[in-house]
N, C-alpha and C positions, 0 to 999 in steps of 0.2 A: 100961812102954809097952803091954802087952800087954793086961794088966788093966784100964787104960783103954781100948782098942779095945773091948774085951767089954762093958763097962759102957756107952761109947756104943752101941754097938748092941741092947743091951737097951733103954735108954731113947728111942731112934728105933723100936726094935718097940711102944712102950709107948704110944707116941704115935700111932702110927698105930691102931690098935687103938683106944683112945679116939676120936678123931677118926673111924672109921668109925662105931662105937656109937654116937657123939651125932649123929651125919648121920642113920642109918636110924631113930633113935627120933620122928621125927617124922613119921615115915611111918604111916598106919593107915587102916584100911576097917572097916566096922561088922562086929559077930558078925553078921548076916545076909548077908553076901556070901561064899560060899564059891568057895573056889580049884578047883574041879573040875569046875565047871558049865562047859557050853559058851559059849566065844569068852575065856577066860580063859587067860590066859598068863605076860602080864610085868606087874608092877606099879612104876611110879615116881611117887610121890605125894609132895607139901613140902606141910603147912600146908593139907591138904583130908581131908576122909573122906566117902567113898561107902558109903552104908549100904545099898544093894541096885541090882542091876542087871537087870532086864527085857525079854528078846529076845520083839517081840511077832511073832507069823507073820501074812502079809496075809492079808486076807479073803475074798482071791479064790482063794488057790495057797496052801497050807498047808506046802506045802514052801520058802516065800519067807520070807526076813527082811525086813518091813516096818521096822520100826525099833529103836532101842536106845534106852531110856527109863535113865537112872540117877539113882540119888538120894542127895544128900545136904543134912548138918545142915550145913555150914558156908553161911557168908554170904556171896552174890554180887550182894547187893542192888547192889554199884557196878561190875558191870559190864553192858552190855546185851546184849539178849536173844544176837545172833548171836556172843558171841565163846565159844565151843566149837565145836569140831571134831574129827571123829573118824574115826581107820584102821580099815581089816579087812584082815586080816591071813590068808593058810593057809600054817602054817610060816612061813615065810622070809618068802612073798612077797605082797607090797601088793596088797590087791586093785583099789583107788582109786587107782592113780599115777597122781600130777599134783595133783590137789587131791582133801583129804576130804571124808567126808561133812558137809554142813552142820547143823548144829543148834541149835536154841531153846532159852532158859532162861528159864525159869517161875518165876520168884520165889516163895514159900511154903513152906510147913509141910507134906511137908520142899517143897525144891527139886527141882524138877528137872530134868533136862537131856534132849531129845527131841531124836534126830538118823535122821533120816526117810534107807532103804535104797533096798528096795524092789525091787534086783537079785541079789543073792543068794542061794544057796539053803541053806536050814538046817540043811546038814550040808558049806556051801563055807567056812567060814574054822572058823579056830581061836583067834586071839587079836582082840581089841577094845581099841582105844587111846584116849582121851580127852584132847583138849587143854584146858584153860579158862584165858581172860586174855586178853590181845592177839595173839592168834593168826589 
């Protein structure tokens, strides 16, 4: 009896283990997006890659985040322009609670997705979250 307990439990670690691996391997962001640039934090991505992300400062106040431009290769030709939305984030805490920021998607080569700030200032958040789909 014993030796079966051990053997089930290896084969429920085995599993689980697999089952995480095949969940995260389809997760990915281009070699151009690095993890360390600011508003980068958490990534949860299914079935998308974002090949570079863009914090542009306003025109007016240098110290302002105007917007967050991201781009990627995958296909969103079937969804329309407003269904992306996106948090900011300092630490912990939402900078937008209640509803995020709004944003456009530009269909092309690549894609991209424009989600206009505009109140922030360029060194108040730390993570950037992006929704896309029926959001």
């Amino acid at each position: 009896m014993r030796k079966s307990r051990v053997l089930l439990a290896g084969v429920a670690v085995a599993a689980a283990a697999a089952a995480t691996s095949a969940f995260t391997a389809s997760n990915t962001f281009g070699t151009g997006v690095q993890n360390t640039v600011v508003g980068y934090g958490e990534a949860t991505v299914s079935g998308a890659n974002i090949t570079a992300i863009h914090y542009n400062r306003s025109a007016t106040d240098q110290n302002v985040l105007a917007e967050v431009v991201w781009e990627t290769d995958s296909n969103l030709s079937a969804l329309t322009a407003s269904d992306a939305k996106m948090t900011l984030k300092n630490g912990t805490t939402v900078l937008n609670t209640g509803s995020p920021y709004a944003c456009t998607i530009a269909v092309g080569t690549p894609t991209t997705i424009t989600c206009t700030v505009g109140n922030v200032a360029m060194d108040g958040f730390t993570k950037a979250g992006l929704s896309v789909g029926n959001v």
